[in-house]
NULUMRO-426093 format. One record per residue (C-alpha): residue number from 1; residue in one letter; chain; x, y, z. Coordinates in Angstrom, 2 decimals. Layout:
BEGIN
[NUM A A [X Y Z]]
...
% end
This chain:
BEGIN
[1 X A [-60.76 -75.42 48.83]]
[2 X A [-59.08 -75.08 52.38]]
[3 X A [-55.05 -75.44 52.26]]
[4 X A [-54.03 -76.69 56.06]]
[5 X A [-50.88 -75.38 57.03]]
[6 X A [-47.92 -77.93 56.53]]
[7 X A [-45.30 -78.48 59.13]]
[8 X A [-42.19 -75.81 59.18]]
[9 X A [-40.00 -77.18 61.66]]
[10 X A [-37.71 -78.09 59.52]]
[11 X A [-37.84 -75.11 57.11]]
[12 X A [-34.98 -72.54 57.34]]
[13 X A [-35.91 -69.86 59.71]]
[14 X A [-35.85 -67.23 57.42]]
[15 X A [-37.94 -68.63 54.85]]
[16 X A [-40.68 -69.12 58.21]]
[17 X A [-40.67 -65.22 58.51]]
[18 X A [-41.00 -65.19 55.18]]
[19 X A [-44.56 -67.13 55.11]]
[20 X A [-45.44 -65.71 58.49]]
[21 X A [-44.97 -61.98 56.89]]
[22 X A [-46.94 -63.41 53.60]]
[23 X A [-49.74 -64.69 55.76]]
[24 X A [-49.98 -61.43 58.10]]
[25 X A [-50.11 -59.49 54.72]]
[26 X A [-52.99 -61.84 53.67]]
[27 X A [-55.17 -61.59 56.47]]
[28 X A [-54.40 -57.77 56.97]]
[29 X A [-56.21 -57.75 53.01]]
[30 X A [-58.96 -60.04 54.02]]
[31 X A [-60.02 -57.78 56.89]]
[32 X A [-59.67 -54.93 54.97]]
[33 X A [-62.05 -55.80 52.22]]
[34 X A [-64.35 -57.59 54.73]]
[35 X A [-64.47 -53.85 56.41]]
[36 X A [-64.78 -51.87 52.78]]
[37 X A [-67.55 -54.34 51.74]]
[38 X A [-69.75 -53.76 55.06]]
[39 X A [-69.29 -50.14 54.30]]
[40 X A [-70.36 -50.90 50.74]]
[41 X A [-73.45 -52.42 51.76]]
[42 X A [-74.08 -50.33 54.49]]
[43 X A [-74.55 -47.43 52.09]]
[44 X A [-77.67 -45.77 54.59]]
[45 X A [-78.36 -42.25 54.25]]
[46 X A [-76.75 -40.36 57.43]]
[47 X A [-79.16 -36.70 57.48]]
[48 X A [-82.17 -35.79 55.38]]
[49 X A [-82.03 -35.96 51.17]]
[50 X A [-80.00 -32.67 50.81]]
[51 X A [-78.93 -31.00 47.45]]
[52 X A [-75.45 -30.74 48.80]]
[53 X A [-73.36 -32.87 46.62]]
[54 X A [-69.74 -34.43 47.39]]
[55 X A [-68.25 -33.80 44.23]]
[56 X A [-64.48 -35.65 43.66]]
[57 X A [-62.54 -34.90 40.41]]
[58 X A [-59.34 -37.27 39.49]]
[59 X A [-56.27 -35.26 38.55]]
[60 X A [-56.99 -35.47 34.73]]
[61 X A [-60.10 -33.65 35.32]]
[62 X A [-63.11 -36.93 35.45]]
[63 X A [-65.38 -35.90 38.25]]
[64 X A [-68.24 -37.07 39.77]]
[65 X A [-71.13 -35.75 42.21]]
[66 X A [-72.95 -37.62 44.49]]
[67 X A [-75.41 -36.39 46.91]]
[68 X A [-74.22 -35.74 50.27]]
[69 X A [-76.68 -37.79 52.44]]
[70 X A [-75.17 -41.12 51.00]]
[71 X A [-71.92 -40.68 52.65]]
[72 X A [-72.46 -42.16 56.24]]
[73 X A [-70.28 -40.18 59.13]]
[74 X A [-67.62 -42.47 60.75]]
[75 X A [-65.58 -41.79 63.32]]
[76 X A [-62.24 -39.69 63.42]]
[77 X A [-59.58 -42.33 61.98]]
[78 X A [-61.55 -44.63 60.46]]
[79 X A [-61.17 -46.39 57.33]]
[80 X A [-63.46 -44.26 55.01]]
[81 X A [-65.33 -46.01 52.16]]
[82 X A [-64.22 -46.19 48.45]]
[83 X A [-65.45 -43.14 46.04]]
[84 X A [-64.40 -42.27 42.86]]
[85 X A [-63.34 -44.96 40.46]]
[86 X A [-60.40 -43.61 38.43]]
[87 X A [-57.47 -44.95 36.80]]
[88 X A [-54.30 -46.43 38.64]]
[89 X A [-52.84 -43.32 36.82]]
[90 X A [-55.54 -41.03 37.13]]
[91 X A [-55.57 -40.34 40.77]]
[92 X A [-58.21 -38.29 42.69]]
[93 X A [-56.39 -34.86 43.18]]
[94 X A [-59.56 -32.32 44.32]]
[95 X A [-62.65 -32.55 46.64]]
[96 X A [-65.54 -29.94 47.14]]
[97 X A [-68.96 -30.16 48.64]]
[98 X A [-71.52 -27.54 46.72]]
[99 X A [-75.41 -27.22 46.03]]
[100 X A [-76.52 -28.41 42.79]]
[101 X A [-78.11 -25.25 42.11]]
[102 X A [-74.60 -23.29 41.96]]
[103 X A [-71.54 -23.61 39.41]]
[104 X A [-67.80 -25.10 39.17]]
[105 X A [-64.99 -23.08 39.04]]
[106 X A [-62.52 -25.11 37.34]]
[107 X A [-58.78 -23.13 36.80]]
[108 X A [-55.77 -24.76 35.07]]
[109 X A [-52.03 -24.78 36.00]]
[110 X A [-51.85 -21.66 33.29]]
[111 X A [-54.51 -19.51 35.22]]
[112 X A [-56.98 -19.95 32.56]]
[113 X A [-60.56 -20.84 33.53]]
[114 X A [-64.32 -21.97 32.95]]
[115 X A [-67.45 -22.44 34.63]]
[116 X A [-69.59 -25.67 35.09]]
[117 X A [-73.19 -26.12 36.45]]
[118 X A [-73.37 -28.53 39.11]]
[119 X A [-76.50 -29.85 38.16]]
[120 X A [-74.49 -30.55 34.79]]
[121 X A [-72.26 -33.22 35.98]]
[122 X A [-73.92 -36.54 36.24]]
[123 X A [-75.07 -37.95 39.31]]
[124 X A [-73.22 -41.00 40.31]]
[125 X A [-73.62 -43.37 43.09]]
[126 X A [-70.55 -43.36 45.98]]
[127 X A [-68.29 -45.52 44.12]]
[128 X A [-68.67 -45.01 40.74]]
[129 X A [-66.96 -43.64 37.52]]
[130 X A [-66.61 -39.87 36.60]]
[131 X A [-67.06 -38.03 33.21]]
[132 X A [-64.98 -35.44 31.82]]
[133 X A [-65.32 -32.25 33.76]]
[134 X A [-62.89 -29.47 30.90]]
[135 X A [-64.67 -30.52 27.42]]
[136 X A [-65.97 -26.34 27.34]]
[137 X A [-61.87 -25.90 27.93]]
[138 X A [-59.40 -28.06 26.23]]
[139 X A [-56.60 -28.46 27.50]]
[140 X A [-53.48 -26.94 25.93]]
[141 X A [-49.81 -28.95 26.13]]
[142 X A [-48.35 -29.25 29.86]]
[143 X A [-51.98 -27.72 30.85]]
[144 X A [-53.68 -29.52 33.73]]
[145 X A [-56.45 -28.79 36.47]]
[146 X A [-54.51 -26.95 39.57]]
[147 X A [-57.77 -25.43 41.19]]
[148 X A [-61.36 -26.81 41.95]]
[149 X A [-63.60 -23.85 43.54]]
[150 X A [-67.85 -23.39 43.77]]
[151 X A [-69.22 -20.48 42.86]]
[152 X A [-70.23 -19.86 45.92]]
[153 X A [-69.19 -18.13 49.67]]
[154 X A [-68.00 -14.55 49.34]]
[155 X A [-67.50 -11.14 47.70]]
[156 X A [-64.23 -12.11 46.75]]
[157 X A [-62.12 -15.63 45.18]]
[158 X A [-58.52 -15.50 46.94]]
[159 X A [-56.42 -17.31 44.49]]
[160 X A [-52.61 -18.16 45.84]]
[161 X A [-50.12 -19.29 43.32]]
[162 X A [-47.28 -22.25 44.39]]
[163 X A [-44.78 -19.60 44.75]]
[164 X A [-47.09 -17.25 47.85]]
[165 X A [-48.43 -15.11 44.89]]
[166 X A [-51.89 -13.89 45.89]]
[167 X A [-55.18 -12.48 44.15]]
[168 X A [-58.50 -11.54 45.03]]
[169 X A [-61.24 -11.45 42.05]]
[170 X A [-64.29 -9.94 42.31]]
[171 X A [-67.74 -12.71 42.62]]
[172 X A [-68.91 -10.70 39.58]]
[173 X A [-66.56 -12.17 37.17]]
[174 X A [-66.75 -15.95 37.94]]
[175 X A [-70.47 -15.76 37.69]]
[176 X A [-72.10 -17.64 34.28]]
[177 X A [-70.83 -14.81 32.49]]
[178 X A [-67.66 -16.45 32.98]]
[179 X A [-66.36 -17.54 29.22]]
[180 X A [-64.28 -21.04 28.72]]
[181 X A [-60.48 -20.35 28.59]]
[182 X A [-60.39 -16.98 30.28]]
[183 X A [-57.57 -15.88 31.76]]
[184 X A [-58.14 -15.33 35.70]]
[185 X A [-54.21 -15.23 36.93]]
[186 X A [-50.60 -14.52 34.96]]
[187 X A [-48.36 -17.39 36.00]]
[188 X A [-45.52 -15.23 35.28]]
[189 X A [-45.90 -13.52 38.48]]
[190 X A [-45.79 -16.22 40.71]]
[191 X A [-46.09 -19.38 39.31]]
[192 X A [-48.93 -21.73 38.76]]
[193 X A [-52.18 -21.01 40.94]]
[194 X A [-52.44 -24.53 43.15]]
[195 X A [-54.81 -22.69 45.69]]
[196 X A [-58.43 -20.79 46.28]]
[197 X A [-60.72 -19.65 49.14]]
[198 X A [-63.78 -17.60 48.86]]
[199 X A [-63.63 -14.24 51.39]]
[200 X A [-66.04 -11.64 52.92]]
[201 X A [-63.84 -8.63 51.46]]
[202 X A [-62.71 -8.16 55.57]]
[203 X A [-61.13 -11.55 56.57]]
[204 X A [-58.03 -12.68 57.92]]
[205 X A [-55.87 -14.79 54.77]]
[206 X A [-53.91 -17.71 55.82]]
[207 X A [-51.53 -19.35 53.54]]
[208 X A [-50.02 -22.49 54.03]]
[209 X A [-46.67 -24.46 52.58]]
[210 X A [-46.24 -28.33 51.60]]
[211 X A [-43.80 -27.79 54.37]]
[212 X A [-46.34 -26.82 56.98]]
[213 X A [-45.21 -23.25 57.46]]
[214 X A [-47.61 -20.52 57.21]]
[215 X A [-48.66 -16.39 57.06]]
[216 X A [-51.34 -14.45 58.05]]
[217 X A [-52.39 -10.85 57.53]]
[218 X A [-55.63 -8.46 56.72]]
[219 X A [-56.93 -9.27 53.54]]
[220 X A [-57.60 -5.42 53.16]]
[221 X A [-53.94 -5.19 52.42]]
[222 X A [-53.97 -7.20 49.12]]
[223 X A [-54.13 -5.03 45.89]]
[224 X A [-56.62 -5.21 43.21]]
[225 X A [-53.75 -6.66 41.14]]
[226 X A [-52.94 -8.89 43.88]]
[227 X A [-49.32 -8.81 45.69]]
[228 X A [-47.09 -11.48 46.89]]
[229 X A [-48.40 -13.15 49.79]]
[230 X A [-46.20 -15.37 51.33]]
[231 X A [-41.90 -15.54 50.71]]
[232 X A [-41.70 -19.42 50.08]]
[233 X A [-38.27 -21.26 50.88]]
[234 X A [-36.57 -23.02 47.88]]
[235 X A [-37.68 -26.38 47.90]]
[236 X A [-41.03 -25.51 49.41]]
[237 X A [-44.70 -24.92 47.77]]
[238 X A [-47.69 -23.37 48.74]]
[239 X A [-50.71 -25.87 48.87]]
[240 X A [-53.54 -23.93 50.57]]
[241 X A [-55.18 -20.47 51.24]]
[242 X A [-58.15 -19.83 53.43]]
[243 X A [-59.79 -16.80 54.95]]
[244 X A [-61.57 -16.79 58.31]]
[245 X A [-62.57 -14.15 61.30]]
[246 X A [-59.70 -13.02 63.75]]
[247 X A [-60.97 -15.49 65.97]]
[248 X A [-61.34 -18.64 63.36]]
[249 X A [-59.60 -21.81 62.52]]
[250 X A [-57.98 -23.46 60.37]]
[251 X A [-57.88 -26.72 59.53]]
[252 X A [-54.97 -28.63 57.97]]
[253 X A [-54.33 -32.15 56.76]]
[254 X A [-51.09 -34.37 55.82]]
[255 X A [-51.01 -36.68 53.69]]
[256 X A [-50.05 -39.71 56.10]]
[257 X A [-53.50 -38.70 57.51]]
[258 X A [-53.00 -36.46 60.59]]
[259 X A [-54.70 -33.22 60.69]]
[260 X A [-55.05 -30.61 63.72]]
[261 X A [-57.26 -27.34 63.61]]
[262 X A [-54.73 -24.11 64.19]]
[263 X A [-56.83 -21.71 66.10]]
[264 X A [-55.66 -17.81 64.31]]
[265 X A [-55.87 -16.51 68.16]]
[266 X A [-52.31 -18.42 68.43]]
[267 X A [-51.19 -17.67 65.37]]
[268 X A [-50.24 -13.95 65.58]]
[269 X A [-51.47 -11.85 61.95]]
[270 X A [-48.06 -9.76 59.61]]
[271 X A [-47.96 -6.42 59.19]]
[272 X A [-47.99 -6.70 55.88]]
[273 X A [-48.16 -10.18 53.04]]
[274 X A [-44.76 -10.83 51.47]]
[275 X A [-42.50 -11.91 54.91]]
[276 X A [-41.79 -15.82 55.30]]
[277 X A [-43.53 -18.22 56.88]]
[278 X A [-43.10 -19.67 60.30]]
[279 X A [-44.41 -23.05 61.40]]
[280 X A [-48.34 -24.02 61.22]]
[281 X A [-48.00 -27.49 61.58]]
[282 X A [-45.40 -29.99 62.13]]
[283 X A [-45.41 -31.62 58.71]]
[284 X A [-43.31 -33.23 56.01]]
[285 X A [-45.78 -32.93 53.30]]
[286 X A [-49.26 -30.87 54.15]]
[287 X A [-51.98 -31.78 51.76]]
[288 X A [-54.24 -28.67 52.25]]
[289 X A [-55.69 -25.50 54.46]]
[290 X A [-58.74 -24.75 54.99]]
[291 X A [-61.29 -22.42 57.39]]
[292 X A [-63.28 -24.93 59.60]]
[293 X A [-66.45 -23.53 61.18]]
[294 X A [-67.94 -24.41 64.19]]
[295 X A [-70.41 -28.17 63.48]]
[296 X A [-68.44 -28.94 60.03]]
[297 X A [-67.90 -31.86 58.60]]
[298 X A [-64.66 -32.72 57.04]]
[299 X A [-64.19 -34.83 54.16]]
[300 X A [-61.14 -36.89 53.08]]
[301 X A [-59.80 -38.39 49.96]]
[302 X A [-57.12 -40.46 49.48]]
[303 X A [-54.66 -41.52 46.30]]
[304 X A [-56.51 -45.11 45.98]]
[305 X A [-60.29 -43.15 45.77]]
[306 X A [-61.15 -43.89 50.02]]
[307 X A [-63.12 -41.12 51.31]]
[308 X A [-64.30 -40.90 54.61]]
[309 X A [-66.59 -38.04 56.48]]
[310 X A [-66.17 -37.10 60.31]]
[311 X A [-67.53 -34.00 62.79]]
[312 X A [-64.87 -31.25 63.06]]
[313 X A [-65.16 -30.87 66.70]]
[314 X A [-63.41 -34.25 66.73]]
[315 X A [-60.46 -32.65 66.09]]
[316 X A [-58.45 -30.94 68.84]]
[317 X A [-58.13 -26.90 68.38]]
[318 X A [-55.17 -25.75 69.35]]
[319 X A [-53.21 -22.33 69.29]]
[320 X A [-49.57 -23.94 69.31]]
[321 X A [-47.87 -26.01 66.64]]
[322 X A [-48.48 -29.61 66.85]]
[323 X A [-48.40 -32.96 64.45]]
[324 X A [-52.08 -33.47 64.46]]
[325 X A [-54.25 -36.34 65.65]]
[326 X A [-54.94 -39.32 63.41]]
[327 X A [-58.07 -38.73 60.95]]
[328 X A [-57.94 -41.10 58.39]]
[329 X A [-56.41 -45.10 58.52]]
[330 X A [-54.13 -45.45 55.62]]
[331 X A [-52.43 -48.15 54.13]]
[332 X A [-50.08 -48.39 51.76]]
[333 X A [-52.24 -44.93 50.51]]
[334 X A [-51.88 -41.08 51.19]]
[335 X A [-54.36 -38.21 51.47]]
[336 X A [-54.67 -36.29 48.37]]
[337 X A [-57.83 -33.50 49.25]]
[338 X A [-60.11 -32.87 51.86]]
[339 X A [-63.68 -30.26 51.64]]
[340 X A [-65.32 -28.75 54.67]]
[341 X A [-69.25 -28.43 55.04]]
[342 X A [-71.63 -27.19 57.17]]
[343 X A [-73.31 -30.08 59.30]]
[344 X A [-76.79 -30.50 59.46]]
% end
């Protein structure tokens, strides 16, 4: 049935911006889900079948994996498509991008841990359901998922804990060896661990702050028993640690959607871990950190399950501080995770 739009001359004018805010809000909706259901449809594989999966895990720990050919690029700042079906209070919280012939580190909020073969977790089409990723681990009271890692990339997993606690364990002990439930990081000595990059046993760290500020030194100089990393500010949190070559970058992303690639040779390297921060990134609430290679792909999630994938090199590099170009359209939504991969 078509409605025809009655007369409001004579309506009060306040009620008019009333219905003309109503009807802006409606047809901002329509063209939303006109957009999301051409994407739906439009599902065509962007590279050759690959046996890279996109794998997106909701905050209680339901993940997915879908292979990485189905998501089509877009363009910096574009919409993204719908992903992982979760509950309206089961948001998606972690993103990662591994072959299915490799394993899951999953790590808790209390440092313990356990291993799960990708090839394991069911294969789901782009906007679909997950299944419970921790059933080898359950979960103890107040215990929830804090880190999402392959098994995969280095000689070394740098773990950073929300207070700028930092620890390096070997590759040899997160290999299937690895038993459900063991303990990987004391949260007594720096808090829960939110944070983990793989390293080379020779790369620069870079830690980064909800706040956008930020440290970098020689990973030689971290301890076996790990050290603190980074002095965070009362008020502030660490959200992301990555390692990368002296002349690397680092990508970070907000969660109103703007990210910006921090090239390290304008960020000058610490003496020595344990100083404060100074500024990355302009940002009110940074998302993540990550190193970004050269002909990467990023990939984006947001709090409502969008995900889009772009080319790195859309994003600007720069050495200064800045507030980041637009990568992802968001409405009425935030961006909760992103995962670099290499391009084919």
């Amino acid at each position: 049935m078509t409605l025809e739009r009655p007369d409001l001359t004579a309506v009060a004018p306040n009620i008019v911006a009333y219905i003309e805010a109503l009807e802006e809000a409606l047809e901002n909706l329509r063209a939303e889900a006109e957009q999301t259901t051409r994407s739906d449809v439009a599902l065509e594989p962007s590279e050759p079948p690959t046996t890279l999966n996109v794998i997106s895990v909701s905050a209680a720990g339901i993940g997915k994996r879908t292979p990485r050919h189905y998501y089509s690029r877009q363009r910096r700042g574009g919409m993204g498509i719908f992903d992982l079906d979760s509950d309206a209070d089961d948001p998606p919280a972690f993103l990662t991008v591994a072959d299915e012939s490799v394993g899951l580190i999953l790590i808790t909020n209390q440092g313990r841990a356990c291993r799960i073969e990708v090839s394991a977790i069911s294969e789901r089409a782009v906007r679909d359901r997950g299944e419970p990723l921790l059933e080898d681990l359950p979960l103890r009271p107040d215990e929830r998922l804090a880190v999402v890692a392959p098994d995969q990339g280095g000689a070394y997993l740098a773990l950073a804990s929300e207070r700028g606690q930092v620890r390096r364990i070997g590759s040899q002990y997160l290999g299937k060896s690895l038993q459900p439930g063991t303990l990987l990081y004391n949260i007594n000595e720096g808090g829960a661990p939110v944070a983990a990059c793989w390293t080379s046993g020779n790369d620069e760290i870079f830690i980064a702050t909800r706040q956008g500020k930020a440290i970098r030194f020689t990973e030689r100089q971290v301890p076996i028993r790990g050290c603190l990393g980074m002095r965070v500010d009362p008020g502030d949190s660490v959200v992301g640690i990555a390692a990368t070559a002296e002349t690397g970058g680092i990508f970070m992303l907000t969660d109103d959607g703007k990210g910006t690639i921090r090239l390290l040779s304008g960020f000058s390297a610490n003496k020595a871990p344990g100083s404060s921060g100074k500024v990355a990134m302009k940002s009110d609430l940074l998302v993540g950190a990550n190193a970004v290679t050269e002909n990467a792909d990023i990939f984006v999630i947001s709090q409502l399950g969008k995900l889009i994938r772009f080319r790195a090199d859309e994003v600007p590099a720069k050495e200064g501080v800045v507030q980041g170009v637009n990568c992802m359209n968001l409405r009425n939504d935030a961006c909760v995770a992103f995962a670099i991969s290499p391009a084919t």
